[in-house]
OpenMM code with the backbone's topology and positions (N, CA, C; nanometers):
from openmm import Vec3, app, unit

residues = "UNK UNK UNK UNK UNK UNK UNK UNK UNK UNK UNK UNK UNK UNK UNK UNK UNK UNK UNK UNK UNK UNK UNK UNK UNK UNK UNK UNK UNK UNK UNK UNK UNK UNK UNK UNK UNK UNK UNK UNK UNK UNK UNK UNK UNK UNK UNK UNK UNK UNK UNK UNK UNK UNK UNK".split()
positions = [
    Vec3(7.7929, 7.2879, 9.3446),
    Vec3(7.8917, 7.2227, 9.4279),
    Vec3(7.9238, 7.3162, 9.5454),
    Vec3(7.8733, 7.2710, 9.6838),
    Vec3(7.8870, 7.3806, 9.7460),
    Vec3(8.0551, 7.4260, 9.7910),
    Vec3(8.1233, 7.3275, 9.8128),
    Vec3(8.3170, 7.3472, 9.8141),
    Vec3(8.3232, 7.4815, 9.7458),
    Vec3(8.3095, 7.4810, 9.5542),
    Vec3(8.3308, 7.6036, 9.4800),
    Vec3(8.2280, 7.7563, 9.5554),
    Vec3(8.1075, 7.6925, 9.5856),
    Vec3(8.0102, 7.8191, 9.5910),
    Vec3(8.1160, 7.8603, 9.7553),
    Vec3(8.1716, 7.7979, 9.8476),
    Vec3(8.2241, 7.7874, 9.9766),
    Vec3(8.3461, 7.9202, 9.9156),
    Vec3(8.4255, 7.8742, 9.8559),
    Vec3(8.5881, 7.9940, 9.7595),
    Vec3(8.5202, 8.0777, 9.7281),
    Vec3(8.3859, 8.0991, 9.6489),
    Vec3(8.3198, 8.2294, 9.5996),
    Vec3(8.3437, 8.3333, 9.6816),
    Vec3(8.2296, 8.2318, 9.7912),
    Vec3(8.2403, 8.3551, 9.9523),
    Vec3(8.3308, 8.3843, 10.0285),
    Vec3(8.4171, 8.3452, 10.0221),
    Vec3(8.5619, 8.3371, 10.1174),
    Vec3(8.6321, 8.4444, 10.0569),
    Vec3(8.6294, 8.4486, 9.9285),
    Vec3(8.7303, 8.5388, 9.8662),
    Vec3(8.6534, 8.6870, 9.8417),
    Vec3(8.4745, 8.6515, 9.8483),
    Vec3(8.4237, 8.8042, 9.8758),
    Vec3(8.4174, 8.8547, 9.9819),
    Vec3(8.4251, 8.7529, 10.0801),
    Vec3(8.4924, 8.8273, 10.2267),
    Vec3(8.5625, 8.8938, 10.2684),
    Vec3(8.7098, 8.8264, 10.1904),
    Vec3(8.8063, 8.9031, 10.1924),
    Vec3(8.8524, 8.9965, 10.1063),
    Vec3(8.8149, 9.0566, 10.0366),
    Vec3(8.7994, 9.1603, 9.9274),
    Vec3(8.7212, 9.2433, 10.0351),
    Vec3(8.6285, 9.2194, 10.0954),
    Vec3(8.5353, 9.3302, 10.1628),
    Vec3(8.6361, 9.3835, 10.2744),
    Vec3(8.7170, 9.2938, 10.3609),
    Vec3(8.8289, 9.2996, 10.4376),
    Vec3(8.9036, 9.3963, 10.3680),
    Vec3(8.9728, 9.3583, 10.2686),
    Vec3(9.0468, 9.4739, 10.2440),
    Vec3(9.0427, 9.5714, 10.1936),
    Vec3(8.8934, 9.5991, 10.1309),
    Vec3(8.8464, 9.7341, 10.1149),
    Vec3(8.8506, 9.7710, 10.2711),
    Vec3(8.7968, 9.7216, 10.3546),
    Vec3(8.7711, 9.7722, 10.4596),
    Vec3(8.9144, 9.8439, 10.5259),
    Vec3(9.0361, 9.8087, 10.4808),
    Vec3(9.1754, 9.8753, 10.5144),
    Vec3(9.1939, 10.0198, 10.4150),
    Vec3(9.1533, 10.0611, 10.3193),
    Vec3(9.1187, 10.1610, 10.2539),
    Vec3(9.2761, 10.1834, 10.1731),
    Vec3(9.2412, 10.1160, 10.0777),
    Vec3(9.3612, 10.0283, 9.9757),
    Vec3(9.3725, 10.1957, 9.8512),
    Vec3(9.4729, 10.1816, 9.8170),
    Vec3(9.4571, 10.2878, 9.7169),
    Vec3(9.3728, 10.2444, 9.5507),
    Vec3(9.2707, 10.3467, 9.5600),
    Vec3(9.1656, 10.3279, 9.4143),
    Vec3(9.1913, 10.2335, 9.3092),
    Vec3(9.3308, 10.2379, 9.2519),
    Vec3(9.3814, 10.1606, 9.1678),
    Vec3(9.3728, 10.0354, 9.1871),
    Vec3(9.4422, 9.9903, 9.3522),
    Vec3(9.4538, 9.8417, 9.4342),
    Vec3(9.3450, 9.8112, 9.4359),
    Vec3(9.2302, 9.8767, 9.4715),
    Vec3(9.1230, 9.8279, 9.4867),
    Vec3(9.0763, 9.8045, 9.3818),
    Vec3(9.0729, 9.8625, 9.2417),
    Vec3(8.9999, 9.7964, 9.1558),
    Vec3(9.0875, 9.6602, 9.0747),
    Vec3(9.1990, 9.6976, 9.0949),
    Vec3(9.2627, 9.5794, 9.0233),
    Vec3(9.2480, 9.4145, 9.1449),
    Vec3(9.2356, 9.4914, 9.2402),
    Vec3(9.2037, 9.3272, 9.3179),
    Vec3(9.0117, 9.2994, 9.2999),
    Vec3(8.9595, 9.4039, 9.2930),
    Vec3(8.7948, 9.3783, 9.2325),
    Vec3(8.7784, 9.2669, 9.1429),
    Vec3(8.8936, 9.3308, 9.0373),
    Vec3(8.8631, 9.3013, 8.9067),
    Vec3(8.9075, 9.1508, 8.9367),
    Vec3(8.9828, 9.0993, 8.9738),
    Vec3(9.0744, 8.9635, 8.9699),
    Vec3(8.9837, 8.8902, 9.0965),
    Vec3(8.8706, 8.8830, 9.1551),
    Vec3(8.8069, 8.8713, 9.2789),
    Vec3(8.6899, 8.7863, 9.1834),
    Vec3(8.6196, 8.9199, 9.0847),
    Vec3(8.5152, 8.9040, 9.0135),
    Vec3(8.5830, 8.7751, 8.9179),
    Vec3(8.6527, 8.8367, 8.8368),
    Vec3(8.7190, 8.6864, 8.7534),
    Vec3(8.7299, 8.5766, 8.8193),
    Vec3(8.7990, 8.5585, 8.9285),
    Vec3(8.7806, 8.4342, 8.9811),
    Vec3(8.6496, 8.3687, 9.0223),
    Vec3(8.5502, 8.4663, 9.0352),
    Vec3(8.4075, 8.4681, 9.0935),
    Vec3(8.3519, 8.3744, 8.9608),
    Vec3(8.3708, 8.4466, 8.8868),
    Vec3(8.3416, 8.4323, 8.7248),
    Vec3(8.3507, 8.2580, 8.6741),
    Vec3(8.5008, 8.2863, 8.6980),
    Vec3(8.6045, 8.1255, 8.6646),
    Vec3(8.5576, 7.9960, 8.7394),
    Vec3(8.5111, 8.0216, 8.8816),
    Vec3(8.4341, 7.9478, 8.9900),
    Vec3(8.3217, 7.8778, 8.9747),
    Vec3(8.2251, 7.9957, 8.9013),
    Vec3(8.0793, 7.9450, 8.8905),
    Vec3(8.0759, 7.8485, 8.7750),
    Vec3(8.1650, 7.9304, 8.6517),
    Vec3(8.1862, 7.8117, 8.5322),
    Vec3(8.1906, 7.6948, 8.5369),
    Vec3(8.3043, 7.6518, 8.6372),
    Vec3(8.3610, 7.5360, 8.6618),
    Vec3(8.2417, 7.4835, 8.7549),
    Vec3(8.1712, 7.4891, 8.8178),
    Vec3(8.0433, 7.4790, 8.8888),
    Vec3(7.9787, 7.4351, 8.8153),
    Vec3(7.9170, 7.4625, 8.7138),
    Vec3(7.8032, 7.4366, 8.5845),
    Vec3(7.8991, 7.3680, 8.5532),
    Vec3(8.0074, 7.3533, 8.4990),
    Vec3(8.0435, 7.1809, 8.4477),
    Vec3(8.0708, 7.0656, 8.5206),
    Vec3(8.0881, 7.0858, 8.6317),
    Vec3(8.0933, 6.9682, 8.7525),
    Vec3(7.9386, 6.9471, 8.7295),
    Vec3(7.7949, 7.0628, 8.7564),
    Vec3(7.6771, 7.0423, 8.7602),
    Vec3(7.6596, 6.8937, 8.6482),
    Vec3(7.6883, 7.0011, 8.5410),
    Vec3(7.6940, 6.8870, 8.3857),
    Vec3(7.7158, 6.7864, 8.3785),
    Vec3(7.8577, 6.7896, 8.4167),
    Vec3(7.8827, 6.6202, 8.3868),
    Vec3(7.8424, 6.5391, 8.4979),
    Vec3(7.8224, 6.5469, 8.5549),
    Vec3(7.7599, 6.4669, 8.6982),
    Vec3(7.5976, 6.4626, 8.6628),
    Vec3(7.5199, 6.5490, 8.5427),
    Vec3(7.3829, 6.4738, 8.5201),
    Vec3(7.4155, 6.3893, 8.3707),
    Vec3(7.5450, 6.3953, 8.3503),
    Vec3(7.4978, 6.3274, 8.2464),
    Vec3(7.5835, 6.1542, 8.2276),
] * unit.nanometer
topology = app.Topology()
chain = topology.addChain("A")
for resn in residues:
    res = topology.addResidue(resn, chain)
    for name in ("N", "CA", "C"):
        topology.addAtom(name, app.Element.getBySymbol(name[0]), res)
C-alpha cells in the first residue's frame, strides 16, 4: 500500500533531520527506537491490508 510505505519514509526523513540537529545519545536512540517500531508496526499493517485484499 503505497500511503503506509509513503509514513515509512516520511518519518525516516525526519529522524535523519533530527539526527542531523545532533540530539543528545540517549534522544537519539530513544527516538530510533520508536521510528523503527513504528517502521515495524507500518509494514505489518501493510501485509494485512496486502492479505485481505487477495483474499
Amino acid at each position: 500500500m503505497p500511503e503506509i510505505l509513503a509514513i515509512i519514509t516520511a518519518a525516516n526523513e525526519a529522524y535523519r533531520a533530527f539526527v542531523a540537529t545532533s540530539p543528545d545519545r540517549e534522544i537519539k536512540v530513544a527516538v530510533g527506537n520508536a521510528v523503527r517500531f513504528l517502521a515495524a508496526d507500518l509494514t505489518s499493517a501493510a501485509e494485512l491490508v496486502a492479505t485481505t485484499r487477495e483474499g
